[in-house]
C-alpha positions as CSV (number, residue, x, y, z in Angstrom):
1,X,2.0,15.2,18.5
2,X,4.6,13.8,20.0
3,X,7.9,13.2,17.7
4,X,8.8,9.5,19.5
5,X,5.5,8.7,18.1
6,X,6.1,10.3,14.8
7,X,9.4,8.4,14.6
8,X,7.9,5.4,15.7
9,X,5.6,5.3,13.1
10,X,7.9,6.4,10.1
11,X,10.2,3.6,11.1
12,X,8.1,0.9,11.1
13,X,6.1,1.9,8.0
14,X,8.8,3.2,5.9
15,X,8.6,1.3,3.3
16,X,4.7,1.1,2.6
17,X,4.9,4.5,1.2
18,X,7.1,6.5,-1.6
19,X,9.9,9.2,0.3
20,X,7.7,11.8,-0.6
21,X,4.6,10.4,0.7
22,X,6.2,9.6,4.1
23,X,7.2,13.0,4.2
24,X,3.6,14.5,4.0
25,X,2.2,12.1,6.5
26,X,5.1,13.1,8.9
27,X,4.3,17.0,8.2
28,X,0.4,16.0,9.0
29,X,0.9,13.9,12.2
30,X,2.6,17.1,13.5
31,X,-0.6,18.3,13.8
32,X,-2.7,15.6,14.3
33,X,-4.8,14.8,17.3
34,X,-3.9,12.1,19.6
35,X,-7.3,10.3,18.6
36,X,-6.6,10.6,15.3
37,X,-3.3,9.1,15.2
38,X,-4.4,6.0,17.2
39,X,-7.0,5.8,14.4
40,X,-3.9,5.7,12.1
41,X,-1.9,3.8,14.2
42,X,-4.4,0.8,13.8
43,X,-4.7,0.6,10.2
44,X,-3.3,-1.9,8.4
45,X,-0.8,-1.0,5.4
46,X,-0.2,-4.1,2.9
47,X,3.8,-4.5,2.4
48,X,5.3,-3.9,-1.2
49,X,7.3,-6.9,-1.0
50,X,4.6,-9.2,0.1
51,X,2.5,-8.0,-2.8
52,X,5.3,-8.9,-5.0
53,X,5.7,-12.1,-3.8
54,X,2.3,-12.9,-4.1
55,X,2.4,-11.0,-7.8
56,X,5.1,-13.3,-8.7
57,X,3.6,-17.2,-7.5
58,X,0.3,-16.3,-7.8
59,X,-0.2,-12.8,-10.2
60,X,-1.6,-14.9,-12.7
61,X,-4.7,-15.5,-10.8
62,X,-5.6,-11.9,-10.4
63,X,-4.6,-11.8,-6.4
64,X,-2.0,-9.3,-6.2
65,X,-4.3,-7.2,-7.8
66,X,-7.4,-8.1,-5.2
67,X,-4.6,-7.4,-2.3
68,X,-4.2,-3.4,-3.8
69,X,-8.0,-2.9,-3.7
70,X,-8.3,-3.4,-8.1
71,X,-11.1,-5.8,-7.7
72,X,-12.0,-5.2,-11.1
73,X,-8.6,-5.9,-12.5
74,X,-7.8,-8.8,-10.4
75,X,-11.4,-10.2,-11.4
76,X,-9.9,-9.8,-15.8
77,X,-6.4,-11.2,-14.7
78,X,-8.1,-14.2,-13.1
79,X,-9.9,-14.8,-16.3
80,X,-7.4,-14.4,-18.7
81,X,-5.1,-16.0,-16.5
82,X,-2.5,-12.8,-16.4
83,X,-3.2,-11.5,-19.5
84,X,-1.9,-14.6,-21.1
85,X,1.3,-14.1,-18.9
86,X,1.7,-10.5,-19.9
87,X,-0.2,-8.6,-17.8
88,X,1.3,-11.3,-15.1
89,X,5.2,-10.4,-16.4
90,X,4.1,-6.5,-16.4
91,X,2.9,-6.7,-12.5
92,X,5.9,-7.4,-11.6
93,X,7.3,-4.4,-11.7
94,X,4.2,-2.0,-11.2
95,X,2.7,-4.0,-8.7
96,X,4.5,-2.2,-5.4
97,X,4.1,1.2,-6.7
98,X,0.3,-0.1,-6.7
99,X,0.7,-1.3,-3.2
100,X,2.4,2.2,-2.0
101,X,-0.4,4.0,-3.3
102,X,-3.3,2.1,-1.8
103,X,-1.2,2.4,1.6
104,X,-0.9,6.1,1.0
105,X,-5.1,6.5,0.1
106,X,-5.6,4.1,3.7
107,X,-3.6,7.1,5.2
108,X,-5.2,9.8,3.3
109,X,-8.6,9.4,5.0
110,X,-7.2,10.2,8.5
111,X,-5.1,13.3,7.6
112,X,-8.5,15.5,6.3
């Protein structure tokens, strides 16, 4: 693999995933096959800060949690409006680590 392509894709996707996350997708692209870095190239990685946003205007409702694949959770959270505001105030400072995670298992499935 290329490193311009490397480079291009740690720059704009830098954020989506913890330091040490980036780091092993970098080491794996390396590696990686030009067809399965355009497969990786093309999938979509939800931003931390959108999630947030979205967490913070509408958490209560259970969509921050739908947006980070916890259908389950965002399903109780929709119900119980937040948690009666708790799990709502709680979100807001767990909800990007959730977001960096699901980004990182998006990316997962192309670097087997």
């Amino acid at each position: 693999m290329e490193q311009s392509k490397i480079d291009w894709f740690v720059s704009n996707n830098s954020g989506k995933l913890t330091e040490d996350k980036m780091q092993l997708v970098t080491e794996k692209m390396k590696t990686m096959s030009d067809d399965k870095f355009a497969l990786l190239q093309t999938t979509s990685l939800t931003s931390p800060v959108v999630v947030w946003v979205v967490s913070f205007f509408f958490g209560y409702l259970g969509l921050d949690r739908f947006m980070v694949g916890s259908i389950g959770a965002g399903v109780v959270k929709l119900l119980t409006f937040g948690g009666f505001g708790l799990w709502w105030f709680i979100d807001l400072f767990l909800i990007g680590g959730a977001a960096r995670k699901r980004n990182f298992d998006k990316l997962a499935v192309f670097m087997m």
